[in-house]
Every structure is written in C-alpha cells, then in structure tokens.
C-alpha positions in Angstrom: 33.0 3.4 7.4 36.0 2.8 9.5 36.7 -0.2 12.0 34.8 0.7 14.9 34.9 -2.3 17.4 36.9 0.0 19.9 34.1 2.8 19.5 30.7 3.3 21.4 28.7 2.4 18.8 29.5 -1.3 18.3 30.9 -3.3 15.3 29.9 -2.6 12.2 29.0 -5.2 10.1 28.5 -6.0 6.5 26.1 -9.0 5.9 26.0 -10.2 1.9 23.8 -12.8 0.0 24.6 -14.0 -3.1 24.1 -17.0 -5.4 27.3 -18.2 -7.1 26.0 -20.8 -9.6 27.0 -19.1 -12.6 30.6 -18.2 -11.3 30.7 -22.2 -12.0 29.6 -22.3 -15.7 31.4 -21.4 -18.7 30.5 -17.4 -17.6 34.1 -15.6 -18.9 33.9 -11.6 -17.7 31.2 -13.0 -14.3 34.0 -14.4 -11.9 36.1 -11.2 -12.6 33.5 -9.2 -12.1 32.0 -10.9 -8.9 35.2 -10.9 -6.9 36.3 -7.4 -7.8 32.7 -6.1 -6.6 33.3 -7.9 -3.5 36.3 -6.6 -2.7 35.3 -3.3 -3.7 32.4 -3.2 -1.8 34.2 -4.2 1.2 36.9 -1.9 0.7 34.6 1.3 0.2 32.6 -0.3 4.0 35.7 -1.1 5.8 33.0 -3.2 8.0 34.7 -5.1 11.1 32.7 -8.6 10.4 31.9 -9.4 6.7 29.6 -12.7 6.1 29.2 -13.6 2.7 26.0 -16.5 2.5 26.8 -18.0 -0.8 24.0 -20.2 -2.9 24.8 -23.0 -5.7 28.3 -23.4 -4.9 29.4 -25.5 -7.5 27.1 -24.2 -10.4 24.7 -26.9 -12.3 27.3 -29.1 -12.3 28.2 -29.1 -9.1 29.8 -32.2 -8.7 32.4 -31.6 -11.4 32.9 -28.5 -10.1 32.7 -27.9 -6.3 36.5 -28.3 -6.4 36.7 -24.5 -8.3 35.5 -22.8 -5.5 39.1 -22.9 -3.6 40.5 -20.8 -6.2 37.8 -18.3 -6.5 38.9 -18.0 -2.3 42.3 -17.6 -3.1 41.7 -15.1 -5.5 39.5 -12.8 -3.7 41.6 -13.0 0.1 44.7 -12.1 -2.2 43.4 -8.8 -3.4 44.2 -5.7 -2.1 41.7 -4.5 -0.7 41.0 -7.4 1.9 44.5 -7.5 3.4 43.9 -6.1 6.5 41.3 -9.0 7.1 43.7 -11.6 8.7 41.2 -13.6 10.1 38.9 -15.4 7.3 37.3 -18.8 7.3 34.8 -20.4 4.5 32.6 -23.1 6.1 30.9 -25.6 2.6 30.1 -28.9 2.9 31.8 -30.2 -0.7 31.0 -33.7 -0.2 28.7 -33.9 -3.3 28.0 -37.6 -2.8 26.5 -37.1 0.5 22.5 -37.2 0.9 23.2 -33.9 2.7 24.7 -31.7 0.4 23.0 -28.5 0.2 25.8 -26.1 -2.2 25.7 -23.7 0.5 28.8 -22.4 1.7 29.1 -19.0 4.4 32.6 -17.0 4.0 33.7 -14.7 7.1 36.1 -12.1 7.3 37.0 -10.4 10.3 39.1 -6.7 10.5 42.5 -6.9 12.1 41.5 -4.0 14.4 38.1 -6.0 15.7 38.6 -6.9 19.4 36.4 -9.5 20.7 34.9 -11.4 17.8 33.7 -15.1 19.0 32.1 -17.7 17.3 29.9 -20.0 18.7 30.9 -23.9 18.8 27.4 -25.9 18.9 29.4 -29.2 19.8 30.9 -27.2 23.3 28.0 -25.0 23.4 30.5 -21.9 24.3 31.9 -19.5 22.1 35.5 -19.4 21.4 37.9 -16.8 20.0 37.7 -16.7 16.2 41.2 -16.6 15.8 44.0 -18.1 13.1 44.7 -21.1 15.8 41.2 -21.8 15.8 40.2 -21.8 12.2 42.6 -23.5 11.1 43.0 -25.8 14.3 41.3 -28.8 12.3 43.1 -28.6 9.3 46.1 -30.7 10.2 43.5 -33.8 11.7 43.2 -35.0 8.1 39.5 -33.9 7.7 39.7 -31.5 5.5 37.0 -31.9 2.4 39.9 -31.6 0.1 43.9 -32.0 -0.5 43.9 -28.9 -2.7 41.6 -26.5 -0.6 41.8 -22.9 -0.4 43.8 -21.6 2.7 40.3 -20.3 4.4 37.9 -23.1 3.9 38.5 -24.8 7.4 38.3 -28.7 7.8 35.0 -30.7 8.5 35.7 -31.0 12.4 35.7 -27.2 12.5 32.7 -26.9 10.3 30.7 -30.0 12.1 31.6 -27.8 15.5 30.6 -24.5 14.2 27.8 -24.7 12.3 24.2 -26.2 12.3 23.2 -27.3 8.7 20.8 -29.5 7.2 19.0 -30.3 3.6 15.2 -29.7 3.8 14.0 -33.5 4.0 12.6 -34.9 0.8 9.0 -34.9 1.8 9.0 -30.8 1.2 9.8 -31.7 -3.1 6.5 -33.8 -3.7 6.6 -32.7 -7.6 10.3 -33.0 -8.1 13.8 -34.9 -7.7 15.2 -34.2 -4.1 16.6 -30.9 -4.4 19.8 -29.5 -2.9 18.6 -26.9 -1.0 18.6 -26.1 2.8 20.3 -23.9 5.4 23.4 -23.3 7.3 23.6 -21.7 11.0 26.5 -19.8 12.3 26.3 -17.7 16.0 28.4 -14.7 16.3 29.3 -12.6 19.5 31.4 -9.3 19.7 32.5 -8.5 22.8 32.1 -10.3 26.3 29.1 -8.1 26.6 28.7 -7.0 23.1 25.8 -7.9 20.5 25.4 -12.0 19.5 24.1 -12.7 16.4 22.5 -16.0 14.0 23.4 -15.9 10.9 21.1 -18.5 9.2 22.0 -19.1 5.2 19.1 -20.2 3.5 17.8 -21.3 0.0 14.5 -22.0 -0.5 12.9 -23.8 -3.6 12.4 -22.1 -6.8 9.0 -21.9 -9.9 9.8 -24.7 -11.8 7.0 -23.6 -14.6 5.5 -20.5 -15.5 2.0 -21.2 -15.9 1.7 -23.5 -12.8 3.0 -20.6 -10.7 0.0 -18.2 -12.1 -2.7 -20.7 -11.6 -3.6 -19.9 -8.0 -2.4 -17.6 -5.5 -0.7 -18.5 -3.2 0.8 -20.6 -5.9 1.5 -24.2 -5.6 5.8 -22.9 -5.0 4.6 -20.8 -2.6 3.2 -22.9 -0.5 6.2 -25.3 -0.7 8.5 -22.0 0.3 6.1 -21.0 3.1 6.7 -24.7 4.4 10.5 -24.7 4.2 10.8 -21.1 5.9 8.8 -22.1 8.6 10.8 -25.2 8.8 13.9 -23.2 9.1 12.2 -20.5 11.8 11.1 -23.6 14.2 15.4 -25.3 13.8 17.0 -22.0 14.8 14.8 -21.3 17.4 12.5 -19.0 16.5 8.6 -18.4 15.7 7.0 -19.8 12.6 4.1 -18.3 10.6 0.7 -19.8 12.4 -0.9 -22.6 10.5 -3.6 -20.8 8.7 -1.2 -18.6 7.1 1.2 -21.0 5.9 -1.3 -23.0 3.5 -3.6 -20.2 3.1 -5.9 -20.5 0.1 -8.9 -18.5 -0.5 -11.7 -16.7 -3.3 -8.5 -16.2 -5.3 -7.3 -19.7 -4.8 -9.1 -20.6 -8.3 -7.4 -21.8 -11.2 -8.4 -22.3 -15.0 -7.4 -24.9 -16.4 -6.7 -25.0 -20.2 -6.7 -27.4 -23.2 -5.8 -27.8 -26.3 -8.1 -26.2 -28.8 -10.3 -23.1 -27.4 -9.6 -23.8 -24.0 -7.7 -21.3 -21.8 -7.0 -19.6 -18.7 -10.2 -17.6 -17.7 -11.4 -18.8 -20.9 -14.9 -20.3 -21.2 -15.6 -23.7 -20.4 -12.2 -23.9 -18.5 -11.8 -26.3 -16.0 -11.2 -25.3 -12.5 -9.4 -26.9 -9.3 -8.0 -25.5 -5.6 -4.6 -25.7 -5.2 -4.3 -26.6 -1.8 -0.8 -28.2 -0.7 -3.1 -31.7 -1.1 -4.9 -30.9 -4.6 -5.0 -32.2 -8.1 -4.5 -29.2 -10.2 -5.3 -29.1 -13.8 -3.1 -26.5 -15.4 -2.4 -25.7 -18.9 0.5 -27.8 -18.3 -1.2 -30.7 -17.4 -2.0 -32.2 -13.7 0.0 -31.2 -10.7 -0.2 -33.1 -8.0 0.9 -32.2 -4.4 1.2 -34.6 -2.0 -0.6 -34.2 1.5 2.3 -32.0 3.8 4.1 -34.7 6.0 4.2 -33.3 9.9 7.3 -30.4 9.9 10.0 -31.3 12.0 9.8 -29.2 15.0 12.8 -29.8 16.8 14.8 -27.0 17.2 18.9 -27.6 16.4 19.7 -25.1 18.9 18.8 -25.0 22.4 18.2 -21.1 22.4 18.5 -18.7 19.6 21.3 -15.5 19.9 19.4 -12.2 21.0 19.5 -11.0 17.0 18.8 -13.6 14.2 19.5 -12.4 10.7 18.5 -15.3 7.5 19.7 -14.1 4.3 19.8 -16.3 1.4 17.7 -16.6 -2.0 14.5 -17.4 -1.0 13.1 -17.7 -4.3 10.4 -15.2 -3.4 8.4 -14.7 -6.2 5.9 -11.8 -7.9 2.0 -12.8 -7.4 2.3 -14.1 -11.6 -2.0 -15.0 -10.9 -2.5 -11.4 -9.5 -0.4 -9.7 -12.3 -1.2 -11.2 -14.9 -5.0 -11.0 -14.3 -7.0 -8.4 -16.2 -10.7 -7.4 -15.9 -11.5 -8.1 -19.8 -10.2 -11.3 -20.2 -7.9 -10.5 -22.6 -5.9 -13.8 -22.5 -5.4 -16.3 -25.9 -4.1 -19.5 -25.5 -2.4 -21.8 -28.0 -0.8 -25.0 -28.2 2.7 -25.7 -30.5 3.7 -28.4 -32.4 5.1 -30.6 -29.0 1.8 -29.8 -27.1 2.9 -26.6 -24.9 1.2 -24.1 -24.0 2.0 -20.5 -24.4 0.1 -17.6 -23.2 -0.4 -14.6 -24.5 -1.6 -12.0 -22.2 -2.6 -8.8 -22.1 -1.5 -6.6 -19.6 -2.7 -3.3 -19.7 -1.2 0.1 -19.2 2.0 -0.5 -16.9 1.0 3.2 -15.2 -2.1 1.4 -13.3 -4.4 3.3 -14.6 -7.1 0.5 -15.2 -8.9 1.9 -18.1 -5.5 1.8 -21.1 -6.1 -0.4 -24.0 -3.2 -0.8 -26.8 -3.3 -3.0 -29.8 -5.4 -6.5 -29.4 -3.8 -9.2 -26.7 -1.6 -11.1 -29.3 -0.3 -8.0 -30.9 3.1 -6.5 -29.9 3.7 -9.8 -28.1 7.3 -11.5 -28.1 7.2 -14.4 -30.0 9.6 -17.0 -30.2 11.7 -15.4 -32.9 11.5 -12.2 -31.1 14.3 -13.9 -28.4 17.6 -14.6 -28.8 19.5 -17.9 -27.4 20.2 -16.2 -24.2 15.8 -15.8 -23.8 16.0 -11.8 -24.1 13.3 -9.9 -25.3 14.2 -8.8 -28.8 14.4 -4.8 -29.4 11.7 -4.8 -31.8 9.4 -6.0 -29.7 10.1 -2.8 -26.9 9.7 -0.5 -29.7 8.5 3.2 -28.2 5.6 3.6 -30.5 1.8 4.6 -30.9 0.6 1.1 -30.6 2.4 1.0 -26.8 0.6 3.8 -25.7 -2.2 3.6 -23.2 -5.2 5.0 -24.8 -6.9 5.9 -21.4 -4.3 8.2 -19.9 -2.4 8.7 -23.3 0.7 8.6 -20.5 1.5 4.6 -19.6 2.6 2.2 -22.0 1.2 -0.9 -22.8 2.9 -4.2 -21.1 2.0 -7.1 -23.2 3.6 -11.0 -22.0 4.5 -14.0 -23.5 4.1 -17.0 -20.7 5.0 -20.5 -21.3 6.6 -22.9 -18.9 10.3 -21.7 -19.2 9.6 -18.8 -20.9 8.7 -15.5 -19.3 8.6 -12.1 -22.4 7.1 -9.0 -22.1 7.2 -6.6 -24.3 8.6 -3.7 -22.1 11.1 -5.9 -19.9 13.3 -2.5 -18.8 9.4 -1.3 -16.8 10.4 -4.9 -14.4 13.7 -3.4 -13.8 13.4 0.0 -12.3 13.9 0.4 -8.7 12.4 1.4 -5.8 9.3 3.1 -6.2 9.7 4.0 -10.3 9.3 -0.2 -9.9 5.5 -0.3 -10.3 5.8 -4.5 -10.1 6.8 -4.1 -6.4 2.9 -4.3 -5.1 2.8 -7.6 -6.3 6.3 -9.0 -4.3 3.6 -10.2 -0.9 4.9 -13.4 -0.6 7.0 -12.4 2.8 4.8 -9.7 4.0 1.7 -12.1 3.9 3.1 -14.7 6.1 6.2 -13.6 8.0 5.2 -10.1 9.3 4.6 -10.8 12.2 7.7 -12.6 12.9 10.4 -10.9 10.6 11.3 -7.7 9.7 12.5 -6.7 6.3 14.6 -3.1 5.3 12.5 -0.9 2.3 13.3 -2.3 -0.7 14.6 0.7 -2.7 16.0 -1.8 -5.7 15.4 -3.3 -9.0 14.6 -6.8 -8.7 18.1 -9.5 -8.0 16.6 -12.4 -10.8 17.2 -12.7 -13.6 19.9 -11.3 -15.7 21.7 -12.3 -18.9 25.1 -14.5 -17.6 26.1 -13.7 -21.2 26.5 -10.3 -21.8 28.9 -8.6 -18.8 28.4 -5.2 -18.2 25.1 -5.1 -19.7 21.5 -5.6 -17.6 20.0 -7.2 -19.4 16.8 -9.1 -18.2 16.7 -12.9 -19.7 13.1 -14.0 -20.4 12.9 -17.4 -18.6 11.5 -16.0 -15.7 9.5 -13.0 -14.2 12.3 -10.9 -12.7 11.8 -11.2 -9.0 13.1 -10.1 -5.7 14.9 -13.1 -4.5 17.6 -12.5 -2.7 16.5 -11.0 0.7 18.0 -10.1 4.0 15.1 -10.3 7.1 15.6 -10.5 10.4 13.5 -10.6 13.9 13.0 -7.6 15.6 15.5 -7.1 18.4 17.9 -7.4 14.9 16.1 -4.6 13.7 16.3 -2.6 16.4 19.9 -3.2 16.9 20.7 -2.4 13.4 18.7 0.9 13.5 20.6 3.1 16.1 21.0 2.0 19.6 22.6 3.9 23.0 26.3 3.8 23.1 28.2 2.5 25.7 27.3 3.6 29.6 29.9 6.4 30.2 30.6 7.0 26.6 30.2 10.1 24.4 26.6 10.2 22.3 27.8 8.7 19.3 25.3 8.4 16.3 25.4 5.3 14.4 25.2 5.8 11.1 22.0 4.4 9.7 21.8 0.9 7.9 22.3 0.6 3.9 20.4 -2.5 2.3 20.8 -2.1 -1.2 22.3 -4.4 -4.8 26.1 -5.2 -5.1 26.9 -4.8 -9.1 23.7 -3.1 -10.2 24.4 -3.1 -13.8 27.5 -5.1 -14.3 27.0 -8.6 -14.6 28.0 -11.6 -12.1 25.6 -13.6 -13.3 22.0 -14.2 -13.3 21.4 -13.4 -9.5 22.9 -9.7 -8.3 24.5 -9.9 -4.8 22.4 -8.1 -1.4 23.8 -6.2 0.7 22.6 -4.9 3.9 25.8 -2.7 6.0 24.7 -1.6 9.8 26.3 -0.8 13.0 25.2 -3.5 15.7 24.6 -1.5 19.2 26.1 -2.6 22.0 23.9 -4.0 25.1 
C-alpha cells in the first residue's frame, strides 16, 4: 500500500499488538526474528502511521532488564526497510521501582510523505505537530528515563504530556501479588479536518491455574478481566459493559469440587460452590477466595474521547476451559501425585463435533508427564494418527483427549487448537468478548490460529507448549464509528471515487517463532470526515 495521506481516501494506518516478554529472556533466534517481521511487515504495508502497543517490556525480569529495550529500538529504526519513517517516538515508563509501572510501552512511526499527523498533549489539551522538534523537545531537560536510551524513546516530560497511563489499582488482584498490568492512552489526528483516533494499550490479567479457570463459567479470571476492561472503557471515555453482564453467573455457574481419593470434577459426591466475584470456591486445587469487588473508579482521564477509539493489547481472553472440557458421559478421572496436585484427565470426544464418537477409555491416549519435554510440548507419540484416535460414531473425527493440571495444559492432538479460521473448530468456545462487550465494541473476523502459546525454544517451528490452552489473546477492538471508518468511507468532497482498500486483521510471523505470543495486526485506510 503506498503513502496515501495526500490521497482521497485518508491515511492508512497499520495498528500492531504484541507482547515482547520473551524478546527479554535468554530467547537466541526470537529477537531476530521479531524485528525483521516488523520491519518486513511494514515494509510490504508502506502504512503512513505505524503504532506498535507492546506488552512485558522488560521480560520476567523486568527490572534487570528494561534497560535492553533501547537496543532492540535502535536495531529495528536502523533497518532498511524503516528509513523513510523519520519521525518515530517510543513512549515506556522504565521506572521499575515505581508503584506504577505497568511494562507497557507504545512505539510510533510516522511516513516522511504523511502531511498533517498531530498528537494530542493531555497536559495542553491541544494537539501539536508530531514532529523531530517535538519528540525529542524533552530530551535535553534532563528527564529522560535513562543516560543510555535509544534515540526514539522520548523523555518523561514528553511522555507525562502525551499520554494517559495508569496500573489497574490493587483491589482488581484479590488472589494474587499486585500485578504489572494496566493501559496506556495516546490521541492521534491526521489532518486539520482529518480522522482523530485513541489508541488505548491494554493488558489485562491472565489464568493463573488450569483447573480453577474450568470450574465455572464465567470463570473466576474472567470476571476479574471483565472488571479491568470495563475499568479501562469508563478512563478513556467510553461505555462499559452494564452491571449484570460484567459479574454474570448463572445454571452454568456450578463448579465440582474435587478431593483426594475418589473425588473429582463432576464426579459423585463432589462438592459444589458459585463462583461469584465474592465466593469461596472449592476447586481441585483447593479454596479460592475472591474478595467482594471494591467500587470501579469511574472517573474518566480524558474529558472527551477522539471520534474513533481503537484498544489493542493482550487481553488474556481465554477459551470457555468449563464449556470445553465438559462432556455428556462424564468421562473425567481425577488423581492426586505425590505433592498433592491434581491432574485431570479428560475425555474430550471426537474433535469433528459430532456428539456421539467414543475412542479408547478417558485415561487412554492421554499425555502423561513423560509424554512432555522441558519446553511442556506434547510428545509425538502421544498425536499418533491411529485406530484408537478415531471417532467411532462418524468413523471421520479424531479423538481429542487432555491432560489438565494447574500449569499444565496436554492434549493429545495439540495441531486440531492451531488451525485457523474456520478449520479452528475451538473458535465457538473464544465468547469471553462477544458476551459482554458487543454491544460496545466491535471486533474484525477472526480468520487465525490462536496468538498463545508457542514454544520460545524452537525458532521457526509452531510449536504449541502445553502450559496453557492455546487461546486468542492478543486482540484489536474498537467502537463503532472506528469500524466504520476502517471499512470504506466517502472520499474527499470534490475528489475522484476512490475505493479504499478493505481492512486486513490477521498474525505477524505465523509459523516462525518470536516468542510465546504471535504479534496482531490489523492494516486499514482511516476515511476522511
């Protein structure tokens, strides 16, 4: 696509998400391969505005590290391919020690043949040019987060005057430590009478254990996501899911607890609880409990939102694990090891959907603990294409068997979570947006495999690691007038018809690995007013 900020049909604009922890860790082949598929993918666009939302800047250890991420800036503006971006800035709060820190960070790069392109300063409440002069216009105050930082981070004034950022306060982690997670605002305009745009970076909170997240659905993280969200909806200004949705429990709202012995999920004699965002819920972990929702903060960090909001981040968004991993007969067997976890393992029926297929017996063709290697991926054996696999019903679908415990997440055909689009027949259980943000956001088809999680230790390879179930995390929504702005609008009075090319949302290094998220992208045309 070439620069088109001169043209009728508005600036086109490629808008990325992707989480950068293990770009931090001892990865070798990942940090290669993530900056050359940036820079290629932003050399095949040729997009006028590029915005990068970046999660986990600084890896696990992000305090040791945080420092890294100026070189991998360095080395991605020096490549080839993004020399004719002049204008660049990378906004990260790297003060680890602060009780703010989020490891979020948004990098921008503008076209040297875009006109126009402002950025909004909260502080002035006006936009300004984004120019060299004013990127770099705080960097010689002696604010800058850094002595060593890259040449496009800008300093803390500029960051404190351009973006509105904030860690979710500590009353949304009632199980766990404080986590580091959050959002970052930025407000864009392209023309004095062109399109204005949020661009909200978020990072929602994540499953911390297996078998607590298929207890009940909505799950206990679920709840805690649909919290934060809403949280971030109501700070930039715009309409949050209505209060029934957002701690929505129901008939399938049950959960069976299991114990050691014959107890187990669905299992006779298994105790049961609701898990409310205020329960005690006995698991087959243990007792979970949540602690009654503090009021949200409703105060809004911006006075008005732009016309189009766009919030792309990793929001953690999760499979329905109690939904898929039910099954009419009960075919669940539950044991305890030697240190007193439990693993499941659970029958889950012909991966076709057609209801009726039985393979072997439930703890048959299972993954077991030798069946992994140190990375957590399914060993080959236990995928073998066989007789046992196939579904006796419809003599067509194979069998999907699962191994569950806490951190551990194994089926036995892990390449049927991985297809994309609709060959992906895991898809119908991805509701958690859908079920409480339709009515507020919008969301592109999802025509992809799923972005979590991948081996960080085989590049080139996808290759799903079983500590999860894989999941379509990393997400690009928007509010409607986005939508409809993205999805063809009139050119400019007086102007030829020009078509705008229709919008791409799709995965950045599908099948090479940077790591054990894979970068979103979604590439539009904005149309003009």
């Amino acid at each position: 696509m070439a620069s088109s900020a001169a043209s009728a049909v508005g600036p086109s604009v490629a808008l990325i998400t992707t989480n950068v922890g293990s770009l931090f860790e001892d990865a070798g082949d990942i940090l290669t391969n993530w900056i050359t598929c940036m820079a290629e993918t932003i050399n095949e666009l040729k997009p006028d505005f590029v915005a990068i939302h970046m999660q986990e800047v600084g890896g696990k250890h992000y305090k040791d590290n945080i420092g890294q991420i100026s070189g991998v800036l360095d080395q991605l503006a020096a490549r080839a391919e993004l020399q004719e971006y002049g204008r660049a800035a990378f906004l990260c709060d790297k003060r680890t020690g602060s009780s703010q820190f989020t490891a979020l960070g948004s990098l921008f790069f503008v076209h040297d043949a875009a006109r126009e392109v402002s950025w909004w300063d909260f502080e002035r409440e006006v936009y300004v040019p984004f120019d060299k002069a004013a990127v770099s216009g705080g960097n010689d105050d002696g604010e800058t987060f850094t002595s060593s930082q890259s040449s496009i981070e800008v300093s803390e004034a500029v960051c404190r005057a351009h973006w509105r950022h904030q860690k979710f306060p500590a009353h949304f982690f009632p199980q766990y430590s404080w986590s580091r997670k959050g959002y970052l605002l930025t407000r864009w305009r392209f023309g004095g009478d062109g399109p204005t745009i949020d661009l909200t970076n978020v990072h929602l909170f994540h499953d911390e254990d297996n078998l607590i997240a298929m207890q009940a659905s909505p799950s206990l993280y679920t709840v805690n996501r649909k919290r934060a969200l809403n949280h971030v909806l109501r700070a930039v200004g715009l309409a949050a899911a209505a209060a029934d949705e957002e701690d929505d429990t129901g008939a399938d709202d049950v959960v069976g607890g299991g114990g050691g012995g014959g107890g187990g999920v669905g299992g006779d004699g298994a105790a049961t609880a609701t898990a409310t965002a205020t329960a005690s819920t006995t698991t087959t972990t243990g007792t979970v409990t949540t602690a009654a929702p503090a009021p949200l903060l409703n105060e809004a960090v911006v006075s008005a939102p732009a016309d189009n909001c766009f919030l792309f981040g990793d929001f953690n968004f999760r499979l329905n694990l109690k939904k898929l991993l039910s099954q009419p007969d009960g075919s669940i067997s539950s044991r305890r090891d030697r240190a007193g976890n439990s693993t499941l393992n659970i029958y889950q029926g012909c991966v076709r959907g057609c209801g009726r297929g039985r393979g072997a017996g439930p703890s048959e063709g299972v993954p077991s603990e030798a069946g992994a290697d140190e990375t957590g991926d399914a060993d080959a054996d236990a995928c073998a294409d066989d007789e046992r696999d196939r579904c006796k019903a419809c003599g067509v679908g194979r069998i999907q068997r699962v191994r569950v415990e806490a951190k551990k997440f194994l089926p036995s055909r892990p390449e049927e979570f991985l297809a994309g689009g609709a060959d992906n027949v895991f898809l119908q259980y991805d509701g958690e947006f859908a079920k409480s943000f339709a009515r507020q956001l919008r969301e592109l088809p999802i025509a992809f495999p799923p972005t979590y999680p991948y081996s960080e230790g085989k590049p080139g390879d996808q290759i799903f690691i079983g500590k999860r179930c894989p999941g379509w995390c990393d997400r690009i929504i928007m509010n409607p007038a986005a939508l409809a702005v993205i999805s063809g609008g009139q050119p400019q009075c007086g102007a030829a018809a020009a078509p705008s090319p229709p919008p791409v949302y799709r995965l950045i290094a599908e099948g090479l690995c940077v790591g054990d998220h894979k970068p979103v992208l979604l590439s539009a045309t904005l149309a003009r007013k």
